[in-house]
C-alpha positions as CSV (number, residue, x, y, z in Angstrom):
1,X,110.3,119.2,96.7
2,X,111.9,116.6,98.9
3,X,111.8,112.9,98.2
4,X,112.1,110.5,100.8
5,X,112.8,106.2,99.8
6,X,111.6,103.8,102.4
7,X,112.8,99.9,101.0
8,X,110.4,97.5,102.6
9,X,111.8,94.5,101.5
10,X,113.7,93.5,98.0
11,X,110.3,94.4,96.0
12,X,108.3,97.0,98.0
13,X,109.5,101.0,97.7
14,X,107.6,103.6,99.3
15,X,108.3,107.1,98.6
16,X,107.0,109.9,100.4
17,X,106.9,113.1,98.3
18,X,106.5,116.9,99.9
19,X,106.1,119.9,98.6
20,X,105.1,120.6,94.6
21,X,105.9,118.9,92.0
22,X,105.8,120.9,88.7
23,X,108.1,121.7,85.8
24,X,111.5,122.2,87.7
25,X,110.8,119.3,90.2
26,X,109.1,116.3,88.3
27,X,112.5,115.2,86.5
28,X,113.8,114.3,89.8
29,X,110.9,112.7,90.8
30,X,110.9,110.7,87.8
31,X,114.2,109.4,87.9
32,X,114.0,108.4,91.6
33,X,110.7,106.2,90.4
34,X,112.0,104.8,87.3
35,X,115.2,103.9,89.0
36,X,113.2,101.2,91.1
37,X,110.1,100.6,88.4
38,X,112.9,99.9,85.4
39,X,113.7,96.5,87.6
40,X,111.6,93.6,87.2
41,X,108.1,92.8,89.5
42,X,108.9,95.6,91.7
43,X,106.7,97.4,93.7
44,X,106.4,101.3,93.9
45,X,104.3,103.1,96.3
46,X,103.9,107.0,96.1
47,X,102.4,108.7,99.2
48,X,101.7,112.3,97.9
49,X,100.0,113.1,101.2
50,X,102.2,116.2,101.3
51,X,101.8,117.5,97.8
52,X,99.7,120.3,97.9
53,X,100.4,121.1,93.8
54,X,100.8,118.9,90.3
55,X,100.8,120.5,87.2
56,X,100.9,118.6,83.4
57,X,104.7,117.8,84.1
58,X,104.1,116.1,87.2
59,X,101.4,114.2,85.7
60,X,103.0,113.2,82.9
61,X,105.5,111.4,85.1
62,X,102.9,109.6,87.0
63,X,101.7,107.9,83.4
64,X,105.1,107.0,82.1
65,X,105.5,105.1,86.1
66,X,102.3,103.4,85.2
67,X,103.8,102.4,82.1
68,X,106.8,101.1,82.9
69,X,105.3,99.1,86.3
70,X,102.9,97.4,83.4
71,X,105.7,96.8,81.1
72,X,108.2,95.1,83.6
73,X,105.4,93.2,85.4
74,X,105.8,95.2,88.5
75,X,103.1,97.8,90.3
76,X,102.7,101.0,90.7
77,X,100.4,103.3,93.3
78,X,99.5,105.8,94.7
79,X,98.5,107.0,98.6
80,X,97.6,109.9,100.7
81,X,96.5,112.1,97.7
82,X,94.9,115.9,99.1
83,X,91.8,116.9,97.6
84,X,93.7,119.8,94.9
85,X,95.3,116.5,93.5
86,X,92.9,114.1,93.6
87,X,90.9,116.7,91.2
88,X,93.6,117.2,89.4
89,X,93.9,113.3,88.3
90,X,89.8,113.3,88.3
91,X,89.6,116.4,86.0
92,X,92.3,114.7,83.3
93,X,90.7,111.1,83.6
94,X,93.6,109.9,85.7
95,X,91.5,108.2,88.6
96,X,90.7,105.2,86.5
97,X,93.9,104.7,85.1
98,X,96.2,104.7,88.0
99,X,96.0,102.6,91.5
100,X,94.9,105.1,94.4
101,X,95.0,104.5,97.9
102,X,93.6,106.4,101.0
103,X,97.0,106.3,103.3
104,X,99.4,104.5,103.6
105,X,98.3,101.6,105.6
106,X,95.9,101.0,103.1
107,X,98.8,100.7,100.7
108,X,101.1,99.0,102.6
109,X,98.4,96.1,103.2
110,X,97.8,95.8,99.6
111,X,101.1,95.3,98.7
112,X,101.9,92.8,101.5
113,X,99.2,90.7,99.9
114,X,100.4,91.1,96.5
115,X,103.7,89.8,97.7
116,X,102.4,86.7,99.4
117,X,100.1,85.9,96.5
């Protein structure tokens, strides 16, 4: 798995993900998330367009993110998701829970707003 950390601003993270993210992989991922998501009102965009594979650790780490945004008044979504992950989330009850973009324009747009508003 390779992470890659795009700051857009003092708020607004992107990170693009490739690769899978399972067991061995997921506590990286997590700590590069909560590392921005434990500040407060910030902004965390994950653009899974090149995950091809999420298993139960992966998606545990995707709720706690959830959580914490919540907690510290910040936001956090996802982008880009293939079809294998997108039934993943669907088939746990995920989809409703968790803010999905198509790409990331989409997502970039929406957070712009949120900014200015």
């Amino acid at each position: 798995m390779e992470i890659i950390r795009e700051e857009l601003g003092v708020r607004l993270v992107f990170f693009g993900v490739s690769g899978r993210v399972d067991a061995l992989t997921s506590p990286q991922l997590e700590q590069e998330l909560m590392s921005v998501l434990a500040e407060q009102g910030k902004i965390c965009v994950l653009d899974l367009a090149q995950v091809d594979y999420m298993s139960s650790a992966g998606l545990r780490v995707l709720l706690m993110c959830k959580k914490t945004a919540a907690r510290n008044k910040g936001t956090f979504a996802l982008c880009g998701l293939q079809e294998a992950v997108r039934k993943i989330l669907e088939m746990v009850g995920y989809l409703p829970l968790l803010e999905i973009y198509p790409d990331r324009p989409t997502a970039h747009d929406a957070a712009r707003k949120r900014l200015e508003g």
